[in-house]
C-alpha positions as CSV (number, residue, x, y, z in Angstrom):
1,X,0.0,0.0,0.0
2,X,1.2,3.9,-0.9
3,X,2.3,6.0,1.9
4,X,1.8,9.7,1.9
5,X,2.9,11.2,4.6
6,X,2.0,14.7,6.0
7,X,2.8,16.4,9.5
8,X,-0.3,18.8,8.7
9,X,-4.0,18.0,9.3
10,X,-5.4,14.4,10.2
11,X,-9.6,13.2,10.9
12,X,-10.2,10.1,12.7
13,X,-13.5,9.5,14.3
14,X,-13.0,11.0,17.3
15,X,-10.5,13.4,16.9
16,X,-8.7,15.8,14.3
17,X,-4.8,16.6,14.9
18,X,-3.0,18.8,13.2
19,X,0.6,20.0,12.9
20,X,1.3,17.1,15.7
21,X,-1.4,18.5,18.2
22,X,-4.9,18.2,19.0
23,X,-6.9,20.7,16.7
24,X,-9.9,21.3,19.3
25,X,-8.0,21.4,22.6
26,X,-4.4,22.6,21.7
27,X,-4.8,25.3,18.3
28,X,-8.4,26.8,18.1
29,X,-8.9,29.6,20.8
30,X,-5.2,29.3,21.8
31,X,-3.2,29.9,18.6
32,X,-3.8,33.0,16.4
33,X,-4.4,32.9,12.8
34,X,-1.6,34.7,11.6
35,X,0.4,32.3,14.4
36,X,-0.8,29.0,12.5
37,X,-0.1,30.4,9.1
38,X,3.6,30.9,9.9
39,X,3.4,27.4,11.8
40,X,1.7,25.5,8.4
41,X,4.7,27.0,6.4
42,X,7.6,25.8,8.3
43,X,6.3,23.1,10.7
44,X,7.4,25.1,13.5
45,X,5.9,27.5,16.1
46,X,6.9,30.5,15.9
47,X,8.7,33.1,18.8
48,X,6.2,35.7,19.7
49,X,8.9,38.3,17.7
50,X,8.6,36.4,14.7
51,X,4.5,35.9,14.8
52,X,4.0,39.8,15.5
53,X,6.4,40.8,12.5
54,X,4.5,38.3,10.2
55,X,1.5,39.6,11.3
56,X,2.5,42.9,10.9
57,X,3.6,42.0,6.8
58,X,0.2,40.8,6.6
59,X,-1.7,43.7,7.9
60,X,0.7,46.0,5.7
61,X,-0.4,43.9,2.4
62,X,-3.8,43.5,3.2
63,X,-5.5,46.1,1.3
64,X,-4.5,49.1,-0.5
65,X,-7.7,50.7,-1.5
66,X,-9.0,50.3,-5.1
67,X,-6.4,48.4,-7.0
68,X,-7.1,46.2,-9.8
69,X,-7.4,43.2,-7.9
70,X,-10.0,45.2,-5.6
71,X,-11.5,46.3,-8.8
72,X,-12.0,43.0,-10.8
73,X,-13.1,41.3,-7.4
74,X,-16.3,43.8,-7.5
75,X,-16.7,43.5,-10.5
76,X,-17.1,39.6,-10.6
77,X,-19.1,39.8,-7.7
78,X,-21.3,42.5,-9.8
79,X,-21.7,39.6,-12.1
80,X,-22.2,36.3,-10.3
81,X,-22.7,37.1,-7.0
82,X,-23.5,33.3,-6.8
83,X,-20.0,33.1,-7.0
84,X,-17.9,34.4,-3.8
85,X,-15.2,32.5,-4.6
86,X,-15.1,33.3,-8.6
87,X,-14.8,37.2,-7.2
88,X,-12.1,36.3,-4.6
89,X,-10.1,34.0,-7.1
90,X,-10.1,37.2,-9.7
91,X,-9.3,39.5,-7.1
92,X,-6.1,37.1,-6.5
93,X,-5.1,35.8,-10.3
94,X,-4.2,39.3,-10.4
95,X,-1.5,39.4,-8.1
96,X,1.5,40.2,-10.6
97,X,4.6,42.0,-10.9
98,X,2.9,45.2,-11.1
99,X,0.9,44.9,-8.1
100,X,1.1,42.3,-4.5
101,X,4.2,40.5,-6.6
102,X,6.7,42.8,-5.4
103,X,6.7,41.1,-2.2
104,X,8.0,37.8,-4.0
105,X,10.3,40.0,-6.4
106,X,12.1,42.3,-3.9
107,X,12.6,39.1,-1.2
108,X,14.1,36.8,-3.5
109,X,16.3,39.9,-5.5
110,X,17.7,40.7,-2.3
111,X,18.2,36.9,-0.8
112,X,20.6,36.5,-3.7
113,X,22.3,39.7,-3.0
114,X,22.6,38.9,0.9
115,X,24.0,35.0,0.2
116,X,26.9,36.2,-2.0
117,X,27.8,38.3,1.1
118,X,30.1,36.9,4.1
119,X,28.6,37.7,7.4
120,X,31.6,36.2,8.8
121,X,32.7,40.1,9.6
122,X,30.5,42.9,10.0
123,X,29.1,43.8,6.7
124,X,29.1,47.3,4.8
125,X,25.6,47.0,4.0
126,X,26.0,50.9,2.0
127,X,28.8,49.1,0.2
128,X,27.0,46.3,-0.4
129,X,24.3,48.2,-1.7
130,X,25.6,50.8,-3.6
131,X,28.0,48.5,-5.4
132,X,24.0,46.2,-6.1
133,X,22.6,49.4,-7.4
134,X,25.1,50.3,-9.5
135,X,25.3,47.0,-11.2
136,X,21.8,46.8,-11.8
137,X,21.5,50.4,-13.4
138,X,24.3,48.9,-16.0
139,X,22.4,46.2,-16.9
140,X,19.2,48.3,-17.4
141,X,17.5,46.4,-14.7
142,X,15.3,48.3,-12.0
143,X,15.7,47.2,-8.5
144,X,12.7,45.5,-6.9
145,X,10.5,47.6,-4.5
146,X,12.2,50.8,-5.3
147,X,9.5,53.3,-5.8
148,X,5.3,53.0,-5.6
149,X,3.2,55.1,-7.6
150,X,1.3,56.8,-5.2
151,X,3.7,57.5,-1.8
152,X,6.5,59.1,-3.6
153,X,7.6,61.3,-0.5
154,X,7.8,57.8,1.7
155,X,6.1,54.6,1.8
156,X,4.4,55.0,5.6
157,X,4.8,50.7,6.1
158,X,8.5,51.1,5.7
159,X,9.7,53.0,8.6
160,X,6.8,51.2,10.7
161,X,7.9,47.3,9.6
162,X,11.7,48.2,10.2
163,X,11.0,50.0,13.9
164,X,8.6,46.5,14.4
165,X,11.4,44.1,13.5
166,X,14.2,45.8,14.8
167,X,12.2,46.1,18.4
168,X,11.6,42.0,18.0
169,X,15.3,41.5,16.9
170,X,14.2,40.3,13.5
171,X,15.9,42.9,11.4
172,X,18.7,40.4,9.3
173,X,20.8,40.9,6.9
174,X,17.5,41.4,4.1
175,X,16.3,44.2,5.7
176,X,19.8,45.5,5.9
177,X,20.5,45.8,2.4
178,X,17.0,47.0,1.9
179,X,17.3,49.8,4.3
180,X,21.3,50.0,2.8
181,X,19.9,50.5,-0.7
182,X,17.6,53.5,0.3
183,X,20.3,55.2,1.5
184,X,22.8,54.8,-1.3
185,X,20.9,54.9,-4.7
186,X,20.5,58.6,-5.1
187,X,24.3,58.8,-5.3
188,X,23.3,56.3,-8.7
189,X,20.2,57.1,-9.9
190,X,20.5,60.8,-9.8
191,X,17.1,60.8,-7.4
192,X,15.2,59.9,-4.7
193,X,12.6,57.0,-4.8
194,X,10.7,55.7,-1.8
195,X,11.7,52.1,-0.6
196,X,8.3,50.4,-1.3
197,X,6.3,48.9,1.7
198,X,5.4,45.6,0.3
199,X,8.9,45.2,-1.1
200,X,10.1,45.5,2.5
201,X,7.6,43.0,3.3
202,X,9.5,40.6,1.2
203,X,13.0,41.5,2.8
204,X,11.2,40.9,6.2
205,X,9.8,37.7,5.4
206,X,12.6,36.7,4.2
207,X,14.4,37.4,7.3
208,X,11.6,35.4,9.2
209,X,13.5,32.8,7.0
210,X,10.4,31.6,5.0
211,X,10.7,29.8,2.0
212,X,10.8,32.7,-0.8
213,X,8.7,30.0,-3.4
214,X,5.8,30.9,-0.7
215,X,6.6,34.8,-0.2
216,X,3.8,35.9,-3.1
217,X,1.4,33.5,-1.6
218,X,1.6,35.3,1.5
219,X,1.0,38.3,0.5
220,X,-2.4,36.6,-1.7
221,X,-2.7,35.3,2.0
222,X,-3.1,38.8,3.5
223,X,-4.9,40.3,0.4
224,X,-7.6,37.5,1.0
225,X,-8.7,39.0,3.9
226,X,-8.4,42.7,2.5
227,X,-10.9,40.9,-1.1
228,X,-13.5,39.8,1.9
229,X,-13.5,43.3,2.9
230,X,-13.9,44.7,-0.3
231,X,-16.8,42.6,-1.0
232,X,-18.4,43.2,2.5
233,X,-18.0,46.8,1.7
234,X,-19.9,46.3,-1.7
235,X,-22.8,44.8,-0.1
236,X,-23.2,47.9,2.0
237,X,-22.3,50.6,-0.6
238,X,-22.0,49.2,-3.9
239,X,-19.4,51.1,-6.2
240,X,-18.8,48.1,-9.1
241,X,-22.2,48.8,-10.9
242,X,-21.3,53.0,-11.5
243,X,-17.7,51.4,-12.8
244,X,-19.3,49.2,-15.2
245,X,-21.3,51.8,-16.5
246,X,-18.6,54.5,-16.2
247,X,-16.9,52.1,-18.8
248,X,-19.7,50.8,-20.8
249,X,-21.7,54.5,-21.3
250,X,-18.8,55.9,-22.3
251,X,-17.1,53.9,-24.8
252,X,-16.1,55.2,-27.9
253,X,-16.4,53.4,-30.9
254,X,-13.6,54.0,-33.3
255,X,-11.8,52.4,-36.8
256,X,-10.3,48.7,-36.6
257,X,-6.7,49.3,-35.9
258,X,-5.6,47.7,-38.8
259,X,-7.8,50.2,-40.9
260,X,-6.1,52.9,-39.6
261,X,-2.6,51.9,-40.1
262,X,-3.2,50.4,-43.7
């Protein structure tokens, strides 16, 4: 017979166990939510440090007002409200490298910056990081979480995630060089662009040591709960209807483009 073994959730009649202890007695009403989703993702419980920095990522990523995933999840709710999870799931496929992805990009740019670096010594982390900048404006290549559309005086999360880690003694070498690079990379780029708040989210999580295949599913994570809130919100006050019309009363109808052009 197959084996296939698991350390996560098991049912028999009685009883339902999961990460090794007993679901009813040992993890519901004693072990947070944010607290368990650390624990599923490395099999280990976390310190009280680490659960109130990951907590604090999620709450930073949660939601961000009306951003295309915010957008196309009232929208799909708008059109098949039978279908919570079809708005949710929309709200989520859209998770990219332009918006809630940046979290994965500037965690796993910076882990391969940080493991070509001997901590054996005290590191120059503005060496480091102006040598990284440099290197990457050469090569054309923008650095991930280096700038956000809307907070171009100062992404408020930042300062707040690098007080909460340092205060927890979670601030490692990622966050370093992430802090390292918003110092430096005026000297290279000629101006001054805001260290991104979910990009420091990725340099914190992956100073939590979390696997970095997982960091843009923890961001989707947080951004679940921020989609539920969107949708609550659009049962009470319903915006997605006046979008869809916004759209479809004003369209415009103009030439095929390959009329144009020929």
């Amino acid at each position: 017979m197959p084996e296939y073994p698991t350390a996560l959730g098991a049912s028999s009649l009685e009883r339902i166990t999961l990460l090794g202890r007993d679901l009813a007695r040992d993890v519901m009403g004693e072990v947070g939510f944010g607290e368990l989703a650390f624990w599923l993702a490395t099999q280990r419980r976390p310190s009280p440090g680490e659960t109130r920095v990951f907590e604090a990522v999620l709450a930073a990523l949660a939601d961000h007002g009306f951003t295309p995933t915010a957008i196309v999840t009232r929208l799909t709710y708008l059109s098949a409200p039978d279908s919570v999870q079809g708005a949710l799931a929309a709200g989520l496929l859209g998770g990219g490298s332009r918006f809630l992805g940046v979290t994965e990009d500037c965690g796993r740019f910076l882990h391969g910056v940080v493991r070509t670096v001997s901590t054996v010594d005290p590191v120059d982390w503005d060496a480091v990081a102006l040598a990284t900048v440099t290197a990457e404006r050469a090569a054309g290549r923008f650095i991930p979480g280096l700038g956000h559309h809307v907070h171009k005086n100062g992404d408020p999360r930042t300062p707040r995630l690098f007080e909460i880690a340092r205060a927890e003694g979670r601030f490692g070498p990622h966050l370093a060089l992430f802090e390292a690079i918003g110092r430096v990379h005026p000297r290279v780029l000629g101006k001054t662009l805001p260290l991104n708040g979910a990009g420091v989210c990725g340099a914190a999580l992956a100073d939590l040591g979390l696997p970095l295949e997982l960091l843009r599913g923890f961001a989707l994570l947080a951004r679940t709960a921020g989609l539920i809130g969107q949708l609550a919100e659009e049962l009470r006050t319903p915006v997605a209807n006046d979008i869809f019309l916004s759209v479809d009363l004003n369209n415009r109808p103009v030439p095929p483009a390959g009329d144009r052009h020929g």
